[in-house]
C-alpha positions as CSV (number, residue, x, y, z in Angstrom):
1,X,106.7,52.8,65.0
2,X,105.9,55.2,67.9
3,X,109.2,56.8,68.2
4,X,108.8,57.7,63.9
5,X,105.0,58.9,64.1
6,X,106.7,61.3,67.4
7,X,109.6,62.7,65.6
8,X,107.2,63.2,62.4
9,X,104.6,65.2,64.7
10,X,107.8,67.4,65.9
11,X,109.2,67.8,62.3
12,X,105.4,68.9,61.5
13,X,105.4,71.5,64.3
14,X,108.6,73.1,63.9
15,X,107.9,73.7,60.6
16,X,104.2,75.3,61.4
17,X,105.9,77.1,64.1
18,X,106.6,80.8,63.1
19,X,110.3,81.6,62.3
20,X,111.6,84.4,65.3
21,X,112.7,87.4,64.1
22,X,116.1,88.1,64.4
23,X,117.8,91.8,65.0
24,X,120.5,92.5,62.4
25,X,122.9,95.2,63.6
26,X,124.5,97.7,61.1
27,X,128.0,98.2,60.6
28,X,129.7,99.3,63.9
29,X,126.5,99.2,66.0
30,X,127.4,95.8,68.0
31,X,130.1,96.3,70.8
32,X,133.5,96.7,69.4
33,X,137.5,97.5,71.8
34,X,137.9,100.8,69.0
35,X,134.3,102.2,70.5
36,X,135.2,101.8,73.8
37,X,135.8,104.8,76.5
38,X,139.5,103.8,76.8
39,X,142.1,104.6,79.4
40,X,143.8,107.0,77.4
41,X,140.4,109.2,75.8
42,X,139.7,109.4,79.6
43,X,142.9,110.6,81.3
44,X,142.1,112.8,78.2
45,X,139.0,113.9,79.7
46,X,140.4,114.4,83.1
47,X,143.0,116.7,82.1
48,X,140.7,119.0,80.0
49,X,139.0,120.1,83.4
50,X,140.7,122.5,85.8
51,X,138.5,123.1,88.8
52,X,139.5,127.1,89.3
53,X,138.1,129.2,91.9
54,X,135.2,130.0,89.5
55,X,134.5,126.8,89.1
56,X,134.8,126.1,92.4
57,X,132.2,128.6,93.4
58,X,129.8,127.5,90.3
59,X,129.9,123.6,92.0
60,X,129.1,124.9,95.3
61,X,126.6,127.0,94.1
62,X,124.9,123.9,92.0
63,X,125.3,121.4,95.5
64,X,122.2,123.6,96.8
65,X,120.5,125.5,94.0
66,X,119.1,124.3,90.8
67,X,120.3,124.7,87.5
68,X,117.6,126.9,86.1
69,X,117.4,129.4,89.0
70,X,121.5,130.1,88.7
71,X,121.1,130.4,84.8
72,X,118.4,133.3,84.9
73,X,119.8,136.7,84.0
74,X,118.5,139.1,86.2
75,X,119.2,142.1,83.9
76,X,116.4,140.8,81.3
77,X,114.5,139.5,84.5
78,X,114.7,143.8,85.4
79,X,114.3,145.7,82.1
80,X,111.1,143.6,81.0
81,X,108.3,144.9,82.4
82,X,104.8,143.8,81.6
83,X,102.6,146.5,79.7
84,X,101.0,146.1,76.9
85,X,99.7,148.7,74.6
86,X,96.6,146.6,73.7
87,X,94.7,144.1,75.7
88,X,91.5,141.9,75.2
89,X,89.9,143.5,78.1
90,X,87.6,140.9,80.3
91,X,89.3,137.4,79.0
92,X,88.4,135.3,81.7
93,X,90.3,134.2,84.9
94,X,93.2,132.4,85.1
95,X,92.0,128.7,84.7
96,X,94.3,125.6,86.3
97,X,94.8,122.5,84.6
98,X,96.6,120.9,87.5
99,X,98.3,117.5,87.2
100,X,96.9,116.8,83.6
101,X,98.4,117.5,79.9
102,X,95.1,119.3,79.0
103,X,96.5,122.6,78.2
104,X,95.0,122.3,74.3
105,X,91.8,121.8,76.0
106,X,91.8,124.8,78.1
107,X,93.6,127.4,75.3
108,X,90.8,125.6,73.0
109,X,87.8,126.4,75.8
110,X,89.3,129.5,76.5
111,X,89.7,131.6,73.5
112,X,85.9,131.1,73.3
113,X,85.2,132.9,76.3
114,X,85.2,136.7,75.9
115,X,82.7,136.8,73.1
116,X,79.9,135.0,75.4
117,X,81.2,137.6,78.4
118,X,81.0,140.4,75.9
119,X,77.5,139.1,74.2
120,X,75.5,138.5,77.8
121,X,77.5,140.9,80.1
122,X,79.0,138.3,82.2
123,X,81.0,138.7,85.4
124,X,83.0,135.4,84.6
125,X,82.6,132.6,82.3
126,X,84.6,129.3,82.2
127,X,83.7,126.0,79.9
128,X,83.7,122.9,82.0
129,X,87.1,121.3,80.8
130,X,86.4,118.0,82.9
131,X,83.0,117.2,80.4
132,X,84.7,117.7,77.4
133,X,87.6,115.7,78.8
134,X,85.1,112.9,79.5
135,X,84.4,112.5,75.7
136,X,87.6,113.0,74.7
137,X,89.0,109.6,76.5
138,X,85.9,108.2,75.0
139,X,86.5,109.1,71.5
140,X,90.6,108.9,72.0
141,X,90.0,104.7,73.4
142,X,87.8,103.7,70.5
143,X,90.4,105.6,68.2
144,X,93.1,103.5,69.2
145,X,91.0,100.3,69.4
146,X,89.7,101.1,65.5
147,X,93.8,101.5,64.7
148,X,94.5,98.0,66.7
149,X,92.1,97.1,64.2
150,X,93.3,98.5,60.8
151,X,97.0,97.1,62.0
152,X,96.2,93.5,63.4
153,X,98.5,92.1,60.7
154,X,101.2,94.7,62.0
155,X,104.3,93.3,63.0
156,X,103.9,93.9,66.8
157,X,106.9,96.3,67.5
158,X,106.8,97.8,64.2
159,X,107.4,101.6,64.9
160,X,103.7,102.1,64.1
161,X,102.1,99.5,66.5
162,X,105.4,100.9,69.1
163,X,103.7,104.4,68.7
164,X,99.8,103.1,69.3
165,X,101.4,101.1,72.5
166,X,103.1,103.9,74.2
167,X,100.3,106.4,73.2
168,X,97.1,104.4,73.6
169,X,95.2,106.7,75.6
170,X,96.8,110.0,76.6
171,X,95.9,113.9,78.2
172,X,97.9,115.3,75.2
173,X,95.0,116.9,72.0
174,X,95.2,119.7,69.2
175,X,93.3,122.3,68.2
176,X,90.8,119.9,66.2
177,X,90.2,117.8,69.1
178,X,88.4,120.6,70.6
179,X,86.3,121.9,67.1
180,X,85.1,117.8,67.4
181,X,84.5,117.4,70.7
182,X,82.3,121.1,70.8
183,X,80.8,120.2,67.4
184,X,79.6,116.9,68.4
185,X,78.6,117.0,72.5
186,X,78.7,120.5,72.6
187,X,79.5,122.4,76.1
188,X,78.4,122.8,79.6
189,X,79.3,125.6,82.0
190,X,82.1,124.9,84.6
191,X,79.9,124.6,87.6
192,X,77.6,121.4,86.0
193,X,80.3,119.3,85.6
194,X,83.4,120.7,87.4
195,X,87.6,119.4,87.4
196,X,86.9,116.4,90.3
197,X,90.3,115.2,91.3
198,X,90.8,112.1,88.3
199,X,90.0,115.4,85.8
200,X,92.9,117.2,87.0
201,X,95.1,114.6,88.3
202,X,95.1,112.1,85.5
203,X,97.9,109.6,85.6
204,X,95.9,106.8,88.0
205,X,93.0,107.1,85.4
206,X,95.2,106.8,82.2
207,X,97.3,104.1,83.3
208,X,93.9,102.2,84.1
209,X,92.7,103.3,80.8
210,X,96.1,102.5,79.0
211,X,96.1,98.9,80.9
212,X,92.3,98.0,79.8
213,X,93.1,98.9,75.9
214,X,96.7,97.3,76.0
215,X,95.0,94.5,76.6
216,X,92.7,94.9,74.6
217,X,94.8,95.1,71.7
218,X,96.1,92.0,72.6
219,X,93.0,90.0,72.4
220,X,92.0,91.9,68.7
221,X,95.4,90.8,67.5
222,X,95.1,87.0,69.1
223,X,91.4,86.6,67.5
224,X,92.5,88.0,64.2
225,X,95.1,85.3,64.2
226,X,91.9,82.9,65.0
227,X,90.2,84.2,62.1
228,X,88.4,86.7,63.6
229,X,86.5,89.4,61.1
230,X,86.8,92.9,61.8
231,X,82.7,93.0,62.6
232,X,83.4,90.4,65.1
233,X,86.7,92.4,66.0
234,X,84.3,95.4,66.2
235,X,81.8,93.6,68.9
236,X,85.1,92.4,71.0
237,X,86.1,96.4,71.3
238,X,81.9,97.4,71.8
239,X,82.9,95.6,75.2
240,X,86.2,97.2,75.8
241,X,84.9,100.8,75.8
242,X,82.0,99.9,77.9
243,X,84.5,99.3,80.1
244,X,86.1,102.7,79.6
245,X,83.0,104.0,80.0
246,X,82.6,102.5,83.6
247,X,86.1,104.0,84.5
248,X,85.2,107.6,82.9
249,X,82.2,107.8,85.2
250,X,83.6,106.8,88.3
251,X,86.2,109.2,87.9
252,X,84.9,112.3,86.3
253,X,81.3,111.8,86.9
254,X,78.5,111.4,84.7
255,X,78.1,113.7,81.7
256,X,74.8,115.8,81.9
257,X,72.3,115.1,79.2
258,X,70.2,118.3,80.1
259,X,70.6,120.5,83.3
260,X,69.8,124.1,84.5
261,X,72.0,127.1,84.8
262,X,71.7,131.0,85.1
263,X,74.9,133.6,85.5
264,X,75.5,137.3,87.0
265,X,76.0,140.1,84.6
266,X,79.1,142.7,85.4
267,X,75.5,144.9,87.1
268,X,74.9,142.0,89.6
269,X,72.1,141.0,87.8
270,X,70.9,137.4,87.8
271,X,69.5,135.9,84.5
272,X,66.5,133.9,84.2
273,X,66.9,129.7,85.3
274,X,66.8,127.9,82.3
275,X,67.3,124.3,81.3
276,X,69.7,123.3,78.5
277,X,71.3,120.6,76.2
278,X,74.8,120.5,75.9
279,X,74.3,121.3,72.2
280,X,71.5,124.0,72.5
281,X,74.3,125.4,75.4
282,X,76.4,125.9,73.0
283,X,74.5,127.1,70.2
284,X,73.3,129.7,72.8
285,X,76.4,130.9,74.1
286,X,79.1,130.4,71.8
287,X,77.3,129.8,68.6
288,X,80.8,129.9,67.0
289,X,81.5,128.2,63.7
290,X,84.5,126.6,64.1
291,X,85.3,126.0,60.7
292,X,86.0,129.7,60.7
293,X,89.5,128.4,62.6
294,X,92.4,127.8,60.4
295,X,95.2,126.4,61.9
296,X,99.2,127.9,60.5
297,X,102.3,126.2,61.3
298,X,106.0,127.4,61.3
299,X,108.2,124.0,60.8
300,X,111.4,124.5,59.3
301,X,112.9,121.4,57.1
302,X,109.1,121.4,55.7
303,X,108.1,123.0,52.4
304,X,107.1,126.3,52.4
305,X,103.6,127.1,52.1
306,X,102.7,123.3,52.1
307,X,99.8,122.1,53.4
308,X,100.8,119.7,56.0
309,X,98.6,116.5,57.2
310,X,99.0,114.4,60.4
311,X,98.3,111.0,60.1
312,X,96.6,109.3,63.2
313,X,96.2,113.3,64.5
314,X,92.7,113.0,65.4
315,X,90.6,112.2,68.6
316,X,87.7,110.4,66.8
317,X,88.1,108.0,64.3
318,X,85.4,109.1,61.9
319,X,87.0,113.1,61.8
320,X,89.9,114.2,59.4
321,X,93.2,114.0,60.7
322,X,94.6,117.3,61.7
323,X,95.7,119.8,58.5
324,X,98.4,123.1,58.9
325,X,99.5,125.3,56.4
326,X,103.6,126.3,57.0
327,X,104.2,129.2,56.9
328,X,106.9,132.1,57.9
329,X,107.1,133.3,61.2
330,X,106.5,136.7,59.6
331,X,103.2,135.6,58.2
332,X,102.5,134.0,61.8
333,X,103.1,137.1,63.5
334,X,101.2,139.4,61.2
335,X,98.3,137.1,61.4
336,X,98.4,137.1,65.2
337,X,98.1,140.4,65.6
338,X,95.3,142.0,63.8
339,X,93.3,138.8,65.6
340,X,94.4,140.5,69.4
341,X,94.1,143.7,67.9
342,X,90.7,142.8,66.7
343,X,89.7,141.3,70.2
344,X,90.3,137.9,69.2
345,X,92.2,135.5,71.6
346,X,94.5,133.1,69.6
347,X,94.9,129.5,70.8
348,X,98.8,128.7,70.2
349,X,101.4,126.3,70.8
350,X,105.3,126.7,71.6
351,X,108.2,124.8,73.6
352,X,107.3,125.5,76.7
353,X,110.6,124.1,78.3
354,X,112.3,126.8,76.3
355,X,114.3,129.8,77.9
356,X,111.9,131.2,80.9
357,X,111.4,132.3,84.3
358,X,108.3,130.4,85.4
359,X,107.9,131.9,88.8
360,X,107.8,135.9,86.7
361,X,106.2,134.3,83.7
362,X,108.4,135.4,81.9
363,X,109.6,133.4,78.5
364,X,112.0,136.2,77.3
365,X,115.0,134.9,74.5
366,X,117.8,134.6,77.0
367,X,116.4,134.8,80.5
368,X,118.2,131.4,80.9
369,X,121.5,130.5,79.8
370,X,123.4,127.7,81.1
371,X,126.1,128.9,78.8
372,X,127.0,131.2,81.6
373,X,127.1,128.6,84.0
374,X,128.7,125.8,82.3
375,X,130.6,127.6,79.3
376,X,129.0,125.0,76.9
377,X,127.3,126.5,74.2
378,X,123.9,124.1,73.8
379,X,122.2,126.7,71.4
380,X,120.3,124.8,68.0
381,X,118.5,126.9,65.6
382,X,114.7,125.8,65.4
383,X,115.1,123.5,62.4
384,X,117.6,121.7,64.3
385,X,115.8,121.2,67.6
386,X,112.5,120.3,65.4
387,X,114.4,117.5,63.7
388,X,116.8,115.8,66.7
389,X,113.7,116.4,69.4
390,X,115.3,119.2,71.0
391,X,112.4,121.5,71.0
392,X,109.1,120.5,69.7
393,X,105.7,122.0,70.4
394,X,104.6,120.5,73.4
395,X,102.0,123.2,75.4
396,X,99.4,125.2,73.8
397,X,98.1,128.8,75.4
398,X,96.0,131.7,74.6
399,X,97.9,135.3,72.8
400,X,95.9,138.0,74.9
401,X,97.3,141.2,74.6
402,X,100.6,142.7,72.7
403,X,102.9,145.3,73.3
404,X,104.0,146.8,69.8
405,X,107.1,149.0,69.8
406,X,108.3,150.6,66.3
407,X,105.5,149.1,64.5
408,X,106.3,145.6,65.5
409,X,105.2,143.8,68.9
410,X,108.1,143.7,71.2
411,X,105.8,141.1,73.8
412,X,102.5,139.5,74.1
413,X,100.5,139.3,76.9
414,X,100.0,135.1,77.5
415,X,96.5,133.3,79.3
416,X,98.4,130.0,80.6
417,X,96.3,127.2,82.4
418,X,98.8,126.9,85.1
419,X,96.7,128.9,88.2
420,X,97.5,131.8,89.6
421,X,100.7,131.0,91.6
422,X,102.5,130.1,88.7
423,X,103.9,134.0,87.0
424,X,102.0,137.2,87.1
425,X,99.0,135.6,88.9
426,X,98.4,133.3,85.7
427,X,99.7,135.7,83.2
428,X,103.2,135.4,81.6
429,X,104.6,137.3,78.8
430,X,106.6,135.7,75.7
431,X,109.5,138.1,73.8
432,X,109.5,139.0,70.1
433,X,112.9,136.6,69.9
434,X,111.2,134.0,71.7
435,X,108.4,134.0,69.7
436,X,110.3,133.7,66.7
437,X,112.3,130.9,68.6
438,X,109.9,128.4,70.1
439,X,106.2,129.9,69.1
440,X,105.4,127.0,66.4
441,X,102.1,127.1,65.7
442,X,98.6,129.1,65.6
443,X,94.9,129.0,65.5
444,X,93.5,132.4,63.6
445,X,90.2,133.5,62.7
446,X,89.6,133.3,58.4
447,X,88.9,136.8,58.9
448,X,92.4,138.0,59.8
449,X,93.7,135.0,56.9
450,X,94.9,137.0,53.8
451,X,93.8,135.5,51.2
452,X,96.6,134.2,50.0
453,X,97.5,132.1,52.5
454,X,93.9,131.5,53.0
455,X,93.7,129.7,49.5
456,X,96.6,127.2,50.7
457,X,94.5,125.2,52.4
458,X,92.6,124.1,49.7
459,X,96.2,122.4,48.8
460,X,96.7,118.7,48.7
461,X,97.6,117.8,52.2
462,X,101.8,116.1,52.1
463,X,100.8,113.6,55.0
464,X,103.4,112.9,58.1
465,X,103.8,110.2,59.9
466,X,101.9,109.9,63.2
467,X,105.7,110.2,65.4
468,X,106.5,113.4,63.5
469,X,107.7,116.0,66.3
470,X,104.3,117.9,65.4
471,X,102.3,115.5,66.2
472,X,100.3,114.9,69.5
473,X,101.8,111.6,69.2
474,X,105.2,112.1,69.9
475,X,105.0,115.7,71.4
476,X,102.3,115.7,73.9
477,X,100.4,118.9,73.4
């Protein structure tokens, strides 16, 4: 009787237990003798290669010398030179964003700055990068947990709950990252809460970060399966981000609630000591709607004049995901400069890994070519590279000044975040073909907007997925 009560209770719990999921491979994908690199394809290969004296001198050349610094052309390195015919005069100096991805956050911070230097004479102005950065991890960890939430039932390597594991607390933001963060915690000047070393060397503190939420995701999904209701799901993460909030403070610092400050005019004059709010700060000095901020997109293999939407492309998880009109990279252009023309920094983003001569600052259509070096042509136009992840948007800087030759600008003068030993003391400067080539997206001004591209917004938004190449989730802007 024993034996048929035990082999009952197994029957019972093999068929409770959940079935495994099995991976079915297509046609062709499991191993196969036809796919195989065969003796024959590679004698093949062998014989294709004849190592002349050229080539001889190119490997020897490569055993001591990297790729890149062989494959810049020294002739476009020569005839570029870097004057502009217009300039934002008094931008701000050359900021650093060190060992972080933060760059959105610093072109964001940054193309705020002249009009406070202009409105109170300033010497110098920066934003502190390091508070806003506090709330940003904040936000960006309950985010995540609020998603770990929403997908509890989600098979767990679905691509969406594959794309919330690898990217569940990162550096990487968008333009409307920084309009939440201002809006909501407003800003503090660089020296109340400056870049400690976790703010500008971030990879201990995110993989800290990453580890607590992983696991936290864990323990949402494992009480869900218990029953668990998503008030009682909300409690578990209430505990979770207070522990993000421990690990925030210890490495950044505190955020100020209110604090004192004063500046020095451009006549060495030194303003009154006054205490502030974050908010009233910013309502002060920037006092910048930044609704007023439209963002514009160039992204080939999309339709034309759409309004684009981002799903999961947000840093809180009670603000809009991120919205982009596409359009031509005319239109782009135009748009970017009456805004320099006008004054009026613009916050962009582009492949930064593209064609350029870093230690010049120089991203000039051509100034690399490993064609020359290898005699392998590796060229893709830009819808291309968008689609197969050869060149996505993936660093976001500040449009400064613009050289304009025949009517048309030949160069822009670039604010990177890089510090001054990286190009022209900070300063780099992007090519008309380049631009055309790996600029992909802007942030403009309504007032430089004409009107017709202005009313596009008010489109209904055709919504990507959150692992489209534009999105902070798969490009790491």
């Amino acid at each position: 009787m024993k034996s048929i009560v035990s082999s009952f209770i197994l029957i019972v719990a093999a068929a409770a237990a959940p079935a495994l999921a099995q991976y079915t491979p297509v046609k062709g994908e499991a191993p196969s003798p036809p796919a195989g690199l065969s003796s024959t394809m590679l004698n093949e290969l062998q014989s294709s290669f004849e190592m002349t004296p050229q080539m001889r001198a190119t490997r020897n050349a490569l055993a001591n010398h990297s790729i890149h610094s062989l494959a810049i052309d020294q002739d476009v390195v020569n005839r570029t030179d870097n004057l502009f015919t217009h300039e934002i005069k008094h931008p701000g100096s050359i900021t650093n964003q060190a060992s972080s991805g933060r760059c959105w956050l610093f072109a964001g911070l940054n193309i705020l700055r002249p009009v406070v230097m202009n409105k109170f004479n300033m010497k110098d102005f920066t934003l502190s990068q390091a508070y806003e950065q506090f709330f940003q991890k904040l936000e960006a960890a309950n985010r995540s947990l609020e998603l770990a939430i929403t997908l509890r039932d989600e098979p767990l390597h679905s691509r969406r709950m594959d794309t919330l594991l690898k990217h569940v607390i990162s550096d990487g933001g968008n333009w409307n990252y920084v309009q939440a963060l201002i809006e909501k915690y407003g800003a503090v000047p660089e020296s109340v809460m400056p870049n400690g070393y976790a703010a500008s060397h971030t990879r201990e503190m995110n993989a800290l970060m990453a580890a607590r939420l992983r696991k936290a995701v864990a323990q949402i999904r494992k009480q869900a399966g218990e029953g668990a209701d998503v008030a009682t799901l909300r409690q578990l993460k209430t505990g979770v981000l207070k522990d993000v909030y421990k690990i925030l403070v210890l490495c950044l610092g505190q955020p100020p609630q209110t604090f004192t400050w004063r500046y020095e005019t451009k006549d060495d004059k030194v303003s009154a000591l006054e205490t502030y709010t974050p908010l009233s700060f910013y309502q002060k000095f920037l006092g910048a709607d930044l609704n007023d901020f439209v963002r514009f997109v160039n992204y080939p293999g999309q339709p034309m004049h759409a309004n684009l939407e981002w799903a999961w492309e947000r840093n809180m998880a009670d603000r809009p995901d991120l919205e982009a009109v596409n359009v031509t990279m005319k239109e782009l252009e135009d748009m970017s400069l009456k805004s320099v023309l006008a004054d009026e920094p613009v916050w962009f983003g582009a492949n930064s890994a593209a064609d350029g001569d870093y230690k010049k600052g120089l991203w000039i259509d051509g100034i690399v070519d490993a064609t020359d070096v290898f005699g392998i042509d590796f060229s893709m136009d830009k819808a291309d590279a968008l689609a197969y992840d050869n060149g996505t948007p993936n660093h976001a800087m500040v449009f400064t000044g613009v050289d304009v030759q025949d009517g048309a600008p030949a160069k822009w003068k670039v604010e990177n975040s890089w510090g001054t030993k990286a190009g022209d003391k900070g300063w780099f400067t992007i090519g008309a073909r380049w631009f055309d080539r790996h600029v992909f997206e802007v942030i403009i001004n309504k007032r430089f907007v004409p009107p017709d591209l202005l009313k596009l917004t008010d489109q209904k938004a055709l919504v990507l997925p959150p692992w489209d190449p534009f999105s902070d989730w798969a490009s790491g802007l």
